[in-house]
PAVEX-595068 format. One line per 10 residues: for each residue x, y, z of N, C-alpha, C. Coordinates in steps of 0.1 Angstrom, whole numbers, plus 5000, padded with zeros to 4 digits. Each point is the difference from the previous one (the first is absolute). Layout:
BEGIN
X,Y,Z,X,Y,Z,X,Y,Z  ...
This chain:
BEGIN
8970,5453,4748,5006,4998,5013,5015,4998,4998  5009,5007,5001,5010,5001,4998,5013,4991,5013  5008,4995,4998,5009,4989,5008,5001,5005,5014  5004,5014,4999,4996,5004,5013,4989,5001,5010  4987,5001,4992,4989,4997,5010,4997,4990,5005  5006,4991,4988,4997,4980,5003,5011,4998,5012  5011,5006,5002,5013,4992,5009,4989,5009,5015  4996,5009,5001,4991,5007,5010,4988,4991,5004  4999,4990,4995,4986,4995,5001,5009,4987,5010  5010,4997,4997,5003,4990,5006,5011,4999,5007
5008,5009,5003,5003,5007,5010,5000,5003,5014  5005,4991,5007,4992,5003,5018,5008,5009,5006  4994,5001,5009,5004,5016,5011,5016,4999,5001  5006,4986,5004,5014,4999,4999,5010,5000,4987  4993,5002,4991,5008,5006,4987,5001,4986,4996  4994,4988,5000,5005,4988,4995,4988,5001,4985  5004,4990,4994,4990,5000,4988,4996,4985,5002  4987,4997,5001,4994,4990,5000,4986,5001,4994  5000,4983,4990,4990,5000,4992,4999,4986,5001  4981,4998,4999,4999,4986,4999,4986,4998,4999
5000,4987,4989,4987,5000,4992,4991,4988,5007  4987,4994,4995,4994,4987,5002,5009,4993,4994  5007,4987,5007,5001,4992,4992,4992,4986,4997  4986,5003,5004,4993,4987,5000,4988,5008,4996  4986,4989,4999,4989,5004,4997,4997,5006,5015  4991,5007,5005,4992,5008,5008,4987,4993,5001  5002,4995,5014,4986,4991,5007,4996,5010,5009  4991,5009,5003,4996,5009,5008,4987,4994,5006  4998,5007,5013,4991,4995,5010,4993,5014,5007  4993,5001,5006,4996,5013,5004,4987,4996,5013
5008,5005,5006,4992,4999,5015,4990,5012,5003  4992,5001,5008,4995,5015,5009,4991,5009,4990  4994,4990,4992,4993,5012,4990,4990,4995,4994  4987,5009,4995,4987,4993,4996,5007,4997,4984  4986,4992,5002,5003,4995,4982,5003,5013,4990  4992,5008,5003,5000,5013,4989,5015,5004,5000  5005,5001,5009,5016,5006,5002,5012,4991,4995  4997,4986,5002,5006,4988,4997,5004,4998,4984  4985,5003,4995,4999,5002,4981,5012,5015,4999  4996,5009,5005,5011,5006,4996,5012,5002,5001
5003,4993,5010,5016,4998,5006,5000,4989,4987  5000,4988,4997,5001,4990,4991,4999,5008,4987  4992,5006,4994,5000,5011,4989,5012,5004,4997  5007,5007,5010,5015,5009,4997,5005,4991,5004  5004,4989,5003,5008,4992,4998,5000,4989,4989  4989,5001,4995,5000,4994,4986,5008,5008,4989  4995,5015,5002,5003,5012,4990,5018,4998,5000  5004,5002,5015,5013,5001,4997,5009,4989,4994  4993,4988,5002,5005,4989,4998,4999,4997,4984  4990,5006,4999,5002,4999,4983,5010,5011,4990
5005,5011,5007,5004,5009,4998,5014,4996,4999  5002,4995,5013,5015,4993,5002,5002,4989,4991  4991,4989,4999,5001,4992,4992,5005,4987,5012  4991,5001,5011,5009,4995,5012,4989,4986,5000  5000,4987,5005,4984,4989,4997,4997,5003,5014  4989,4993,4998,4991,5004,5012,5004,4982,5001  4992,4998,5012,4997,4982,5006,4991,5004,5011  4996,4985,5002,4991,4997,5010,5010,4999,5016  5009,4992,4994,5007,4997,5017,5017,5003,4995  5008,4999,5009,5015,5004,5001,5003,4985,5002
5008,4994,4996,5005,4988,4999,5012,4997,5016  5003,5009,5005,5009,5001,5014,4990,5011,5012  4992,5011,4995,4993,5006,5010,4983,5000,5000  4997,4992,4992,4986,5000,4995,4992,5016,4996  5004,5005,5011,4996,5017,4990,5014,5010,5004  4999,5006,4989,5018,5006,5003,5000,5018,4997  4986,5007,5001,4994,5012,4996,4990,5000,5012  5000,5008,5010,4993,4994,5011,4996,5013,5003  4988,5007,5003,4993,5014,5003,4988,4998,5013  5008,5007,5009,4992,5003,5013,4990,5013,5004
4992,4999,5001,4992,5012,5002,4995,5002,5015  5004,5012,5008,4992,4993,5012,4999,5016,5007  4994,5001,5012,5002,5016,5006,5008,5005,5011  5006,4987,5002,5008,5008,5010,5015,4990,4999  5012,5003,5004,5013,4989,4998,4998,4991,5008  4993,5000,5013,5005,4992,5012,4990,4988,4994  4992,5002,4992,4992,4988,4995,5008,4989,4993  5013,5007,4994,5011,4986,4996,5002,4995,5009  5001,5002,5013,5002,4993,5013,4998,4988,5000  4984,5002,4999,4992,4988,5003,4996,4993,4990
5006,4999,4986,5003,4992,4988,5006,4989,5001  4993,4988,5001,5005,4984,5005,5017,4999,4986  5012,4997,5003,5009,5002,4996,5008,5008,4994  4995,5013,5007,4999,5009,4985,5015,5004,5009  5005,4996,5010,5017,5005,5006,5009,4990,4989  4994,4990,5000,5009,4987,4986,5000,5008,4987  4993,5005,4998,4999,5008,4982,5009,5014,5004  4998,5008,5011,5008,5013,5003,5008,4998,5012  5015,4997,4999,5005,5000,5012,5003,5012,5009  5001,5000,5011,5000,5014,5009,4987,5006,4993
4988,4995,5005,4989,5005,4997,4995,5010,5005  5002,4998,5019,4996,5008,5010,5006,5010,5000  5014,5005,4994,5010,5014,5000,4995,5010,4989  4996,4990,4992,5001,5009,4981,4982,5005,5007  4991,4993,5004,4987,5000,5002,5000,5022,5008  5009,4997,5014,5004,5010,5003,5007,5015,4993  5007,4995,4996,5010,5010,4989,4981,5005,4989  4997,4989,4998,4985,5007,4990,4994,5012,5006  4996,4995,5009,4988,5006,5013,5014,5016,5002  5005,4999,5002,5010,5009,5007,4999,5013,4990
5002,4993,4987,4999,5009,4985,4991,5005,4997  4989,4993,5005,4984,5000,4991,5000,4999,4989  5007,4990,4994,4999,4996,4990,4986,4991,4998  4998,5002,4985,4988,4997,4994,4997,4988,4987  5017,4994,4998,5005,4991,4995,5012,4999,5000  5006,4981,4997,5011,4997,5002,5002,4987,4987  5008,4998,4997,5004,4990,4990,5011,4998,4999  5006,4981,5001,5011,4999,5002,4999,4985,4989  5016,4999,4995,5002,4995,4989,5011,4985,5003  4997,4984,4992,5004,4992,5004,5010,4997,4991
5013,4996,4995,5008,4999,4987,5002,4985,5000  5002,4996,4987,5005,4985,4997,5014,5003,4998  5006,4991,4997,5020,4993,5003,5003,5013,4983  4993,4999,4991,5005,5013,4989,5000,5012,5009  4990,5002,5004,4996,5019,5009,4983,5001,4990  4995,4994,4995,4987,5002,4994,4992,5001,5015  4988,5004,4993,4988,5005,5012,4992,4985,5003  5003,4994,5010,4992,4985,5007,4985,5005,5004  5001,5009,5006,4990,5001,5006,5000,5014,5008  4986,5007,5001,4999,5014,5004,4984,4998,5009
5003,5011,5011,4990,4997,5008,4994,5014,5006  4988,5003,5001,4992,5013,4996,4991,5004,5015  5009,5010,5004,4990,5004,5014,4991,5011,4996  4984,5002,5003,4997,5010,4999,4992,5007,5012  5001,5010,5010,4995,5001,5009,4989,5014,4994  4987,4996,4999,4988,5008,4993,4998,5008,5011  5009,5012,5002,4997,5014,5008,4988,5011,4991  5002,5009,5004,4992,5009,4996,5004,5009,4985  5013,4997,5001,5009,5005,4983,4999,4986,4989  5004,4988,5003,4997,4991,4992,4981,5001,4999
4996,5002,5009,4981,4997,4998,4994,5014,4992  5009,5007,4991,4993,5011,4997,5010,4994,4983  5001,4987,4999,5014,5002,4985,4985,4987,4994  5000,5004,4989,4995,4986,4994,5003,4990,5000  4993,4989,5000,5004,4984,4994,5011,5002,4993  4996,5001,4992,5008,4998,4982,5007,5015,5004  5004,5010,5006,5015,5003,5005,5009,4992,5001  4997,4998,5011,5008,4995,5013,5005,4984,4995  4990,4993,4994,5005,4990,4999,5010,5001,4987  5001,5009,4992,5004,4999,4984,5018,5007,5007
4995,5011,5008,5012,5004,5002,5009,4984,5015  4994,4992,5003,5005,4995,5012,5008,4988,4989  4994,4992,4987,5006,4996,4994,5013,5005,4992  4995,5011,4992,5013,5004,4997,5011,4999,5009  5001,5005,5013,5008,5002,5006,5007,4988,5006  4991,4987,4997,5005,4988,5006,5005,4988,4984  5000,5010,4989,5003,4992,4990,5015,4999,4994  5008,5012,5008,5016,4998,5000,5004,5007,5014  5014,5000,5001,5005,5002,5013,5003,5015,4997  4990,5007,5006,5006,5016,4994,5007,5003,5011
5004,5012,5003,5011,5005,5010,4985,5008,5011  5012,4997,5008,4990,5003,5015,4991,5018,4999  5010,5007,4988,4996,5016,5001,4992,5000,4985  4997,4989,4989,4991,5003,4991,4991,5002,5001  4994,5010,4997,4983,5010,5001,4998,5005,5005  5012,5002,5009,5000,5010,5017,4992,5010,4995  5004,5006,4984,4998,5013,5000,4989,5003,4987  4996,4989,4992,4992,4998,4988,4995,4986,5000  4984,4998,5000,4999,4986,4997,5001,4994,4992  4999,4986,4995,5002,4991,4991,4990,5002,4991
4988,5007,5007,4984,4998,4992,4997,5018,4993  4991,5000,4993,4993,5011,4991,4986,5004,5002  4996,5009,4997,4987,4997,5001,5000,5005,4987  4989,4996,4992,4990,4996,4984,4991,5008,5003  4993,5010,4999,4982,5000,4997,5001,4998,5017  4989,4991,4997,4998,4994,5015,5005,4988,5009  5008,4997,4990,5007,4986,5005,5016,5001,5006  5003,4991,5006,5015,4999,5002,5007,4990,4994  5010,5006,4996,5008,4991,4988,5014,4999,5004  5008,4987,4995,5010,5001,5003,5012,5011,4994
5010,5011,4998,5003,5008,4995,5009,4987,4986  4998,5009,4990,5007,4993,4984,5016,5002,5004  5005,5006,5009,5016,4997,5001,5007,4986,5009  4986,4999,5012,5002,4990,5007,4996,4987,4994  4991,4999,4989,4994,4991,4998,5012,4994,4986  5005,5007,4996,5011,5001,4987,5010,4991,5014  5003,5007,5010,5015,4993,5008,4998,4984,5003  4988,5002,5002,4994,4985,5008,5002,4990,4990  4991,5001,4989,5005,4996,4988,5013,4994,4996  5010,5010,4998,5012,4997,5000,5015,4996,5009
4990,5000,5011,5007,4996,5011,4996,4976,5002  4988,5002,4987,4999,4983,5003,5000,4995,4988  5010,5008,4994,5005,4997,4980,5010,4986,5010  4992,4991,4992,5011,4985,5003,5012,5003,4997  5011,5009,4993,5011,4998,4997,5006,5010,5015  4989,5007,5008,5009,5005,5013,5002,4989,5011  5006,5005,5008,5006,4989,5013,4982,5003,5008  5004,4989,5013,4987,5001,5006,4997,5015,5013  5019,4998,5003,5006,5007,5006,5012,5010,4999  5003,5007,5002,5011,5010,4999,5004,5011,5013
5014,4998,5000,5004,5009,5011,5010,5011,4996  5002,4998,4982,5006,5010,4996,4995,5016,4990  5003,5012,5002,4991,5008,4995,4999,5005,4985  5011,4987,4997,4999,5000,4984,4990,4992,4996  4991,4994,5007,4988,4991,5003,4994,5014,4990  4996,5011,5004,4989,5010,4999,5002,5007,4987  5013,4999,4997,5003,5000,4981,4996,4995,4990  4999,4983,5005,4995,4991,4993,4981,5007,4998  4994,5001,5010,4987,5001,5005,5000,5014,4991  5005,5008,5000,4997,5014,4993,5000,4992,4983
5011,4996,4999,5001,4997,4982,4988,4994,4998  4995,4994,5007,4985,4990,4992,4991,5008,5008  4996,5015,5007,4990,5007,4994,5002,5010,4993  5011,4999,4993,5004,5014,4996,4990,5002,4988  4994,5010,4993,4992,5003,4988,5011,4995,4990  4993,4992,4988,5008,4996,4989,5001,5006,4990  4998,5005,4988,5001,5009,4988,4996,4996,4990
């Protein structure tokens, strides 16, 4: 993956470059789902987290869970979520703007006083396109995508995942960035696109 693909990954629609990593362990929680789906959402978030090299915990020392995944069938159901306007402010507008889209997921991201990733929060509305994707899809690809701050247009057009044989796998270029994107000697955060230089030299093939 070459500097330019990496500065593309993180890259938002406004030409700004923005990057940002966990900077804490990952306490996840997971609502709206049987146990069978639960183990697999927990599965790919184990995988990634060992990949990253990111700790897992039981609780968040400031949010008690700071990785939070909603599953439900329809948006207006956040509505009626006892607090859930305190965790998402302007709940009732964004709820709208969903419905309006038909969107079929949403995920929004919390930063600490560095710019590291506090906390990330996982909408999943199970329509008839998500209910045709596997478990271990959907959730492998919903982690990746909540394990750094990629740019609002990454995957638009290629996903993060492969398929194997019969399995889905994460792709070996993405999984090389991820990697090197939580080498302790990088920042947690970056808003410059010589950020993606650094990131290219430590996947680059060695000799």
């Amino acid at each position: 993956m070459t500097a330019d693909e990496i500065e593309a990954l993180f890259t938002r629609t406004g030409g700004d470059y923005a990057f940002a990593r966990w900077g804490r362990p990952l306490a996840p929680v997971v609502f709206g789902v049987e146990d069978e789906t639960l183990s697999v959402v927990k599965g790919a978030i184990e995988a990634i987290s060992q990949l990253a090299g990111i700790s897992m915990a039981e609780t968040d020392p400031e949010l008690g869970s700071n990785f939070i995944w909603f599953f439900f069938s329809a948006w207006s159901e956040l509505l009626d979520v006892p607090d859930m306007d305190r965790l998402m402010p302007d709940l009732a507008p964004l709820v709208e703007r969903l419905e309006q889209a038909g969107a079929n997921q949403y995920r929004t991201f919390r930063f600490d006083e560095e710019g590291g990733i506090m906390a990330c929060f996982v909408f999943l509305r199970m329509d008839e396109h998500l209910g045709q994707v596997s478990a271990e899809t959907f959730a492998l690809s919903q982690v990746v995508q909540s394990v750094l701050l990629w740019s609002d247009m990454a995957f638009q057009d290629r996903s993060p995942l492969a398929v194997a044989g019969e399995a889905t796998v994460l792709r070996p270029d993405i999984a090389a960035l991820i990697r090197a994107a939580y080498d302790p000697v990088m920042p947690v955060a970056a808003d410059d696109a010589s950020h993606a230089l650094r990131l290219a030299a430590r996947i680059a093939p060695t000799s």
